[in-house]
C-alpha positions as a Markdown table, in Angstrom:
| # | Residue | x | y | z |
|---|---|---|---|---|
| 1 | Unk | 0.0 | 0.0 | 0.0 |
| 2 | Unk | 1.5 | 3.2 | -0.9 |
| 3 | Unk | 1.3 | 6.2 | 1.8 |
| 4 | Unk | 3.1 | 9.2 | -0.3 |
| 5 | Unk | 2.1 | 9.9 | -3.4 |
| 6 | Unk | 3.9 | 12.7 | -5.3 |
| 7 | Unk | 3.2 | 15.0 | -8.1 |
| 8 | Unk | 5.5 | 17.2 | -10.1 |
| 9 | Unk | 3.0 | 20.5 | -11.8 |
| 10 | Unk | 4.0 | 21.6 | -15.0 |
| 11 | Unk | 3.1 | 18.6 | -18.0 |
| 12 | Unk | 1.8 | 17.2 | -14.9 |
| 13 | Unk | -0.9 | 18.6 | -13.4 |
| 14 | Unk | -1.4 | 21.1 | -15.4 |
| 15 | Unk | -0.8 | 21.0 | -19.1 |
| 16 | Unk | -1.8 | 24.5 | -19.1 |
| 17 | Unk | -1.0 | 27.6 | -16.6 |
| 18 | Unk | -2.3 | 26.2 | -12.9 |
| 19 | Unk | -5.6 | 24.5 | -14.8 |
| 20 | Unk | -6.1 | 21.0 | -13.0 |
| 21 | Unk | -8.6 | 19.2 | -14.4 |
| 22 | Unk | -11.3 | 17.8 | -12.7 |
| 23 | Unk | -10.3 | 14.7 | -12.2 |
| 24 | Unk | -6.7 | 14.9 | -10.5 |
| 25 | Unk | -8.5 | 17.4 | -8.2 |
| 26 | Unk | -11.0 | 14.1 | -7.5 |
| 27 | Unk | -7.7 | 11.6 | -7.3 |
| 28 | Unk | -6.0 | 13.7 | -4.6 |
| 29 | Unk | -8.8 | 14.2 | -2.5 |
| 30 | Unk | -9.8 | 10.8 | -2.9 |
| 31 | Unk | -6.0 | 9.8 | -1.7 |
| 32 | Unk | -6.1 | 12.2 | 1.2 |
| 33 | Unk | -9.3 | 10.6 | 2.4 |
| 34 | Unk | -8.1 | 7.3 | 2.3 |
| 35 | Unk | -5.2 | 8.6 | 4.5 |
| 36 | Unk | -2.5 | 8.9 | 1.9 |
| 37 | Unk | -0.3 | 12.0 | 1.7 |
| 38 | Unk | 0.3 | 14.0 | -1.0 |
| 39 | Unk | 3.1 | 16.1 | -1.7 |
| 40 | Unk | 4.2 | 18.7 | -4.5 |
| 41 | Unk | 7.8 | 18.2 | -6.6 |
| 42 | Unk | 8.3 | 20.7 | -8.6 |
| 43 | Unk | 11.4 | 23.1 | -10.4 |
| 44 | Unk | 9.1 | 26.2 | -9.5 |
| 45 | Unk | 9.7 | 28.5 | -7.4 |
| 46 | Unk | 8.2 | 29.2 | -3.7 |
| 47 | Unk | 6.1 | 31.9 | -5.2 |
| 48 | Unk | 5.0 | 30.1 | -8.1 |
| 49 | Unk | 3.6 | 27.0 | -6.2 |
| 50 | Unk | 1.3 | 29.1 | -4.1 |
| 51 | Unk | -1.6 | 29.2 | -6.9 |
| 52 | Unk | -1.6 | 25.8 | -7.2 |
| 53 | Unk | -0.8 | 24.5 | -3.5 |
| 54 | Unk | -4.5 | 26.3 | -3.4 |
| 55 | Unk | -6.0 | 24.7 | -5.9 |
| 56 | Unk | -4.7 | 21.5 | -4.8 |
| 57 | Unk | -5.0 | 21.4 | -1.4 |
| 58 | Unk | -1.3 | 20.3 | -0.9 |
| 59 | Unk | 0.7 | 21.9 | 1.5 |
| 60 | Unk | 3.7 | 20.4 | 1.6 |
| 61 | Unk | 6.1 | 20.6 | -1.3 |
| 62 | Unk | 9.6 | 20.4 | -2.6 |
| 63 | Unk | 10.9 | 23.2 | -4.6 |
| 64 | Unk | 13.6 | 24.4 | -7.5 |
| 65 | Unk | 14.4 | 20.3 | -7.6 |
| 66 | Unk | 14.7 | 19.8 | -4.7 |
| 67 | Unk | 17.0 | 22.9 | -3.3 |
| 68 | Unk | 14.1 | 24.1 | -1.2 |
| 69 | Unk | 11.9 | 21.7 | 1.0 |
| 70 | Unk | 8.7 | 22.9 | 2.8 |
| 71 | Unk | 6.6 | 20.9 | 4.9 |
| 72 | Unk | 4.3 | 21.4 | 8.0 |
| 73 | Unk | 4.5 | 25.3 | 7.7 |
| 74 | Unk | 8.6 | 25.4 | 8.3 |
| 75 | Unk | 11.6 | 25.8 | 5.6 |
| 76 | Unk | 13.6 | 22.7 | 6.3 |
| 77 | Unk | 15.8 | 22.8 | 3.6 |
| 78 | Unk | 17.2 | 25.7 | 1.3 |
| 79 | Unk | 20.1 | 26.0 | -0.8 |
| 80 | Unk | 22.1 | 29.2 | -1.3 |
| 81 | Unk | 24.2 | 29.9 | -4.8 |
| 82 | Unk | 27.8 | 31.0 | -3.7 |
| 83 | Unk | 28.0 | 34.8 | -4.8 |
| 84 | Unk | 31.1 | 33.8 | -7.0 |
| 85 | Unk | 29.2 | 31.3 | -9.0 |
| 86 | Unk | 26.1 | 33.6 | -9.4 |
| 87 | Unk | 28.8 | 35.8 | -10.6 |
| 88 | Unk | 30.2 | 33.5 | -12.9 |
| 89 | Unk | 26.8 | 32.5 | -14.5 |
| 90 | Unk | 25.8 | 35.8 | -15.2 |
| 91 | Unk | 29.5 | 36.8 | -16.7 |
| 92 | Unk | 28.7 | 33.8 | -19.0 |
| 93 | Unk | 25.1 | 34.9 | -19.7 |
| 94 | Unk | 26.2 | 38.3 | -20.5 |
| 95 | Unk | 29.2 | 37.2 | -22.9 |
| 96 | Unk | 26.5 | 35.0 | -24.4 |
| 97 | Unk | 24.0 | 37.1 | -25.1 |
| 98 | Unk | 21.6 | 34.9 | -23.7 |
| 99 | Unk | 19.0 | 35.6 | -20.8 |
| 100 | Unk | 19.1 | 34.0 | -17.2 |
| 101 | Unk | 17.1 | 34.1 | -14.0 |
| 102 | Unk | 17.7 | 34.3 | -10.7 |
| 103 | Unk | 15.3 | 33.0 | -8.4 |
| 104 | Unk | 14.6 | 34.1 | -4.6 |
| 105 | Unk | 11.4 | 33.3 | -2.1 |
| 106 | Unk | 10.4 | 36.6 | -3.4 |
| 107 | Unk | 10.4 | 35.3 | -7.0 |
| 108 | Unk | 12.0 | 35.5 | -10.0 |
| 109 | Unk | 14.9 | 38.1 | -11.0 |
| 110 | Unk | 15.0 | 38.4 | -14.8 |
| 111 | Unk | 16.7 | 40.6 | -16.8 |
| 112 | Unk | 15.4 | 42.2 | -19.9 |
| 113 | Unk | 12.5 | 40.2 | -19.2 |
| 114 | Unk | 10.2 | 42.0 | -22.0 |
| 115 | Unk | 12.3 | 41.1 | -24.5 |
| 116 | Unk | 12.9 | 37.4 | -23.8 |
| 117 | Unk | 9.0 | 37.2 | -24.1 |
| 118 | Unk | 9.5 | 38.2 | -27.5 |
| 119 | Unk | 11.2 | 34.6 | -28.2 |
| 120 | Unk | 10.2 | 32.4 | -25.2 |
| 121 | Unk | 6.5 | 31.9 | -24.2 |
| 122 | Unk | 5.9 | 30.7 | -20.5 |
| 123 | Unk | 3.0 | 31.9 | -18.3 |
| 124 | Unk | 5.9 | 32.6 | -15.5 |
| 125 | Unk | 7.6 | 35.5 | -17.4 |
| 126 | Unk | 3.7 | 37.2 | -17.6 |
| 127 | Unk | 3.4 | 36.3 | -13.9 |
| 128 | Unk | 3.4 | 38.4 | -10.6 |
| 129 | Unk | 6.4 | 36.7 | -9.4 |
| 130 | Unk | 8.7 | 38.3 | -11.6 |
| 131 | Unk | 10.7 | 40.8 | -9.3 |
| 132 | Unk | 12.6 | 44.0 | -10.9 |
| 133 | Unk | 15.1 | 44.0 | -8.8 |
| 134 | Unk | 17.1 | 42.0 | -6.1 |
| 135 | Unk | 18.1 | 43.4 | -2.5 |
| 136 | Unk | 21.7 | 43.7 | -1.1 |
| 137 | Unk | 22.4 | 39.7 | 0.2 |
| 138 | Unk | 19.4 | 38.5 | -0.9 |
| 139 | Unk | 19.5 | 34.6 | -1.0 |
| 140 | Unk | 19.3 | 33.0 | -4.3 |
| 141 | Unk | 18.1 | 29.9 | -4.5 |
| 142 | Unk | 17.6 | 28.9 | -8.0 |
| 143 | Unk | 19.4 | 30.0 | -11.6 |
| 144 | Unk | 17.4 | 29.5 | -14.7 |
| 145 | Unk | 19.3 | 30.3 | -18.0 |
| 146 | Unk | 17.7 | 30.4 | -21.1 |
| 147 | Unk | 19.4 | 28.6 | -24.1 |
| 148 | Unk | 19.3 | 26.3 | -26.5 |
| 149 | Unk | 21.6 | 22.5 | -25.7 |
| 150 | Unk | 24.4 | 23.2 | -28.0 |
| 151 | Unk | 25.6 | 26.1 | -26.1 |
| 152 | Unk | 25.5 | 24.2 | -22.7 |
| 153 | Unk | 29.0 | 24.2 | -23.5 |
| 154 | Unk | 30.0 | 27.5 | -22.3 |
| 155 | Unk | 29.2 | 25.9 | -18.6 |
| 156 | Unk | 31.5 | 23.1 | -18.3 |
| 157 | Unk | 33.3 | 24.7 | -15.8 |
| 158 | Unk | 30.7 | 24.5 | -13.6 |
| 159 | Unk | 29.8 | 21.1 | -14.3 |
| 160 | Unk | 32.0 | 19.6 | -11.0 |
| 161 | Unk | 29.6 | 21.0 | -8.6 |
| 162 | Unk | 26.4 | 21.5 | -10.9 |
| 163 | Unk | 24.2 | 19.8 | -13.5 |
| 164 | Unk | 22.3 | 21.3 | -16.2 |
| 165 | Unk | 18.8 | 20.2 | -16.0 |
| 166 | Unk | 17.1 | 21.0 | -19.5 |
| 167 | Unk | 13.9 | 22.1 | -19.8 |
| 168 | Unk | 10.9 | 20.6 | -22.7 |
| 169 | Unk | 12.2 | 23.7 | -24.6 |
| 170 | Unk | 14.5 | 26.6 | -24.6 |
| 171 | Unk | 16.7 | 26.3 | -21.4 |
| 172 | Unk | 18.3 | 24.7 | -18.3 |
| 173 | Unk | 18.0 | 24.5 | -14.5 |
| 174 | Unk | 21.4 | 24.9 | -12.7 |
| 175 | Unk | 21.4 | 22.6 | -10.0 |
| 176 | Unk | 24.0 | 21.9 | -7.2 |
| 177 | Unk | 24.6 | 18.5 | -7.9 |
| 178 | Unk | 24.1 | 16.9 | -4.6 |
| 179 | Unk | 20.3 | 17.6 | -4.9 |
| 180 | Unk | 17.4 | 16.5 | -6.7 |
| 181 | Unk | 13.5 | 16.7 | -6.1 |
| 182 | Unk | 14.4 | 13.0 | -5.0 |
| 183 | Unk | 16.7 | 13.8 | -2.3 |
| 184 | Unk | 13.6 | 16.2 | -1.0 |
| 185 | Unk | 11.3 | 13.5 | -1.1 |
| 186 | Unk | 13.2 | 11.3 | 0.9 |
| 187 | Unk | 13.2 | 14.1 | 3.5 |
| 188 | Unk | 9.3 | 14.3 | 4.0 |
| 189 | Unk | 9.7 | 11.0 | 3.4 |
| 190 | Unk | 11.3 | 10.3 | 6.8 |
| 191 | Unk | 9.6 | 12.9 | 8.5 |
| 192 | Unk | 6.2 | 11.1 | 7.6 |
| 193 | Unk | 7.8 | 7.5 | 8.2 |
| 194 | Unk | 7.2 | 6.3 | 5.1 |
| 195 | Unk | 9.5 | 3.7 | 3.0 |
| 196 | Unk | 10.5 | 4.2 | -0.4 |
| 197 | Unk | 8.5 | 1.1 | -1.4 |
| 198 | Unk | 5.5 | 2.7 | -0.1 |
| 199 | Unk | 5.6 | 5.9 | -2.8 |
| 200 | Unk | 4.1 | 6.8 | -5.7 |
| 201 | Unk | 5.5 | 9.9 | -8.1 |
| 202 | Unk | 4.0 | 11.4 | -11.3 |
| 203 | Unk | 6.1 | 13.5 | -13.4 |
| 204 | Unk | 6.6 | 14.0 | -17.4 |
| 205 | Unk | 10.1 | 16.0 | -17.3 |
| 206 | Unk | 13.9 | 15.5 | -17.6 |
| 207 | Unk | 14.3 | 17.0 | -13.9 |
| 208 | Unk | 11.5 | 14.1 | -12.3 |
| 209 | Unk | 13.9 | 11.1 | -13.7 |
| 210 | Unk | 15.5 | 10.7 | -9.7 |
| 211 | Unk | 12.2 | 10.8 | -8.4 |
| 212 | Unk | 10.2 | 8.2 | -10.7 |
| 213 | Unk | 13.5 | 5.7 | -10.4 |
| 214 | Unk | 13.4 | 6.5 | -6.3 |
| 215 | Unk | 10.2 | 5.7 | -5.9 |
| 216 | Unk | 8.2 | 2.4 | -5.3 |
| 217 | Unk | 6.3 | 3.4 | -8.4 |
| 218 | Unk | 7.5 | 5.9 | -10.9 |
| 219 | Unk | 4.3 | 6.7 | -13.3 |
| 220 | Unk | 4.9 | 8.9 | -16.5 |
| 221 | Unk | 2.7 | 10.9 | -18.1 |
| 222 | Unk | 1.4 | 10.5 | -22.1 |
| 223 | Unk | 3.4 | 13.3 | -22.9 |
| 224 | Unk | 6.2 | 12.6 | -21.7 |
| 225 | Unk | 9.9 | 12.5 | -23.4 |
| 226 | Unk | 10.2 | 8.6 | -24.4 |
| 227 | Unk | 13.7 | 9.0 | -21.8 |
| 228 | Unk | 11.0 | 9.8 | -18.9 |
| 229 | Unk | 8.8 | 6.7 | -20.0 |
| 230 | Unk | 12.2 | 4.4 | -20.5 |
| 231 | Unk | 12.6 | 5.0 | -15.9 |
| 232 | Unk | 9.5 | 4.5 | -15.3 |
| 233 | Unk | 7.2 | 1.8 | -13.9 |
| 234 | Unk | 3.9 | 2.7 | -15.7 |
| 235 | Unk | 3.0 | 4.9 | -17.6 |
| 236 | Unk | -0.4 | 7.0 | -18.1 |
| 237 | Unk | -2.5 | 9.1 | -20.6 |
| 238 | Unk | -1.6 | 12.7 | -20.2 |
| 239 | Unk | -3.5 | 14.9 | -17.7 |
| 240 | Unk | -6.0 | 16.3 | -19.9 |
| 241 | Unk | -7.0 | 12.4 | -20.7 |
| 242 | Unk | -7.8 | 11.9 | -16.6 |
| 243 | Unk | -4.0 | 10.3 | -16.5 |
| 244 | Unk | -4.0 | 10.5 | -13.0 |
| 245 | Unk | -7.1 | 9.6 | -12.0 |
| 246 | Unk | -6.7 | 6.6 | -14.4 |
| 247 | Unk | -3.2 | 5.3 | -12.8 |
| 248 | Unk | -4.6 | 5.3 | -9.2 |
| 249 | Unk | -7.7 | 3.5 | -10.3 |
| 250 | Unk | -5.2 | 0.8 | -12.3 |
| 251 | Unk | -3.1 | 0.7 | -10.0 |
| 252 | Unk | -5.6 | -0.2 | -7.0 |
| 253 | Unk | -4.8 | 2.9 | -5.5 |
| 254 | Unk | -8.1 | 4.4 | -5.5 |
């Protein structure tokens, strides 16, 4: 029986900006009833999951991969860039031409944002977490760049402490590379008592490949990458097509 059920949001449980269809709303009520919890993976932001931690009705979640944890009302895990490697990045960036983000709890930090809408489309760069500027210290907890693979290149340096965690389309998360949203699951994970045997994680992306190999069972999404599908246990219609609501009821979850 499985008593942690996870769910990454974007391809997820949303195919769209923070719509959840009917019938995931039904499947995680339906597994909070019947005493299982739920949590949120996700590579957003603190500020971004607050929509959708509403529409959900999941509180506790694990952030930017897994380099910011939050459960039962506390921070118990956060990761701060070193100033020199924020530096570094955004020498890169700049020498690039190419457009990066820096993400706090007070959201996201993106330069010439106007102008990358121009050539990216995502619902975050229209959002109200985008912040103008950052204050003196200010923790950063995420770097986004925006780019396409072949000039990934111009990172290697940073490659010993950090991986590059590609996106569907048009950039990279730059994660420190002893976390995951994996490594943030097993954290509520053992706060909740719960065995890895006894956990279930959707996700569609490159960056929910740790969690759907970690976890009891791993259940991709129909739109998934066919790398995503290769890791996991089952896989499922998309979330439009009631994918979620169908692999609890296969399953014997629900």
């Amino acid at each position: 029986m499985y008593k942690l059920a996870v769910f990454d949001i974007d391809g997820t449980l949303s195919l769209k900006k923070d719509e959840v269809p009917e019938s995931a709303i039904k499947a995680i009520k339906e597994l909070q009833e019947k005493g299982i919890h739920c949590i949120i993976a996700t590579g957003r932001g603190r500020r971004a999951i607050e929509n959708m931690a509403k529409i959900t009705g999941i509180k506790n979640y694990v952030a930017l991969n897994g380099q910011y944890v939050y459960y039962e009302d506390e921070v118990t895990y956060s990761y701060q860039y070193p100033k020199d490697v924020t530096k570094k990045v955004v020498e890169i960036c700049e020498k690039m031409d190419c457009y990066y983000g820096l993400i706090s709890e007070r959201g996201y930090y993106i330069p010439g944002v106007e102008e990358l809408l121009k050539i990216h489309k995502s619902s975050i760069l229209t959002s109200d977490i985008i912040i103008e500027t950052l204050e003196d210290g200010e923790e950063i907890n995420q770097i986004v760049v925006f780019c396409e693979k072949d000039q990934h290149r111009h990172f290697d340096e940073l490659r010993d402490n950090y991986v590059l965690t590609t996106w569907h389309s048009g950039g990279f998360d730059m994660l420190v590379n002893s976390r995951s949203k994996a490594e943030g699951i097993k954290e509520i994970a053992k706060e909740l008592n719960v065995d890895r045997e006894e956990i279930i994680c959707f996700g569609d992306g490159e960056n929910d490949i740790e969690m759907l190999k970690f976890a009891g069972m791993g259940v991709a999404m129909g739109n998934a990458s066919e790398e995503v599908k290769d890791v996991a246990d089952y896989i499922t219609e998309t979330v439009d097509e009631d994918g979620i609501y169908k692999a609890c009821r296969k399953l014997g979850i629900l």
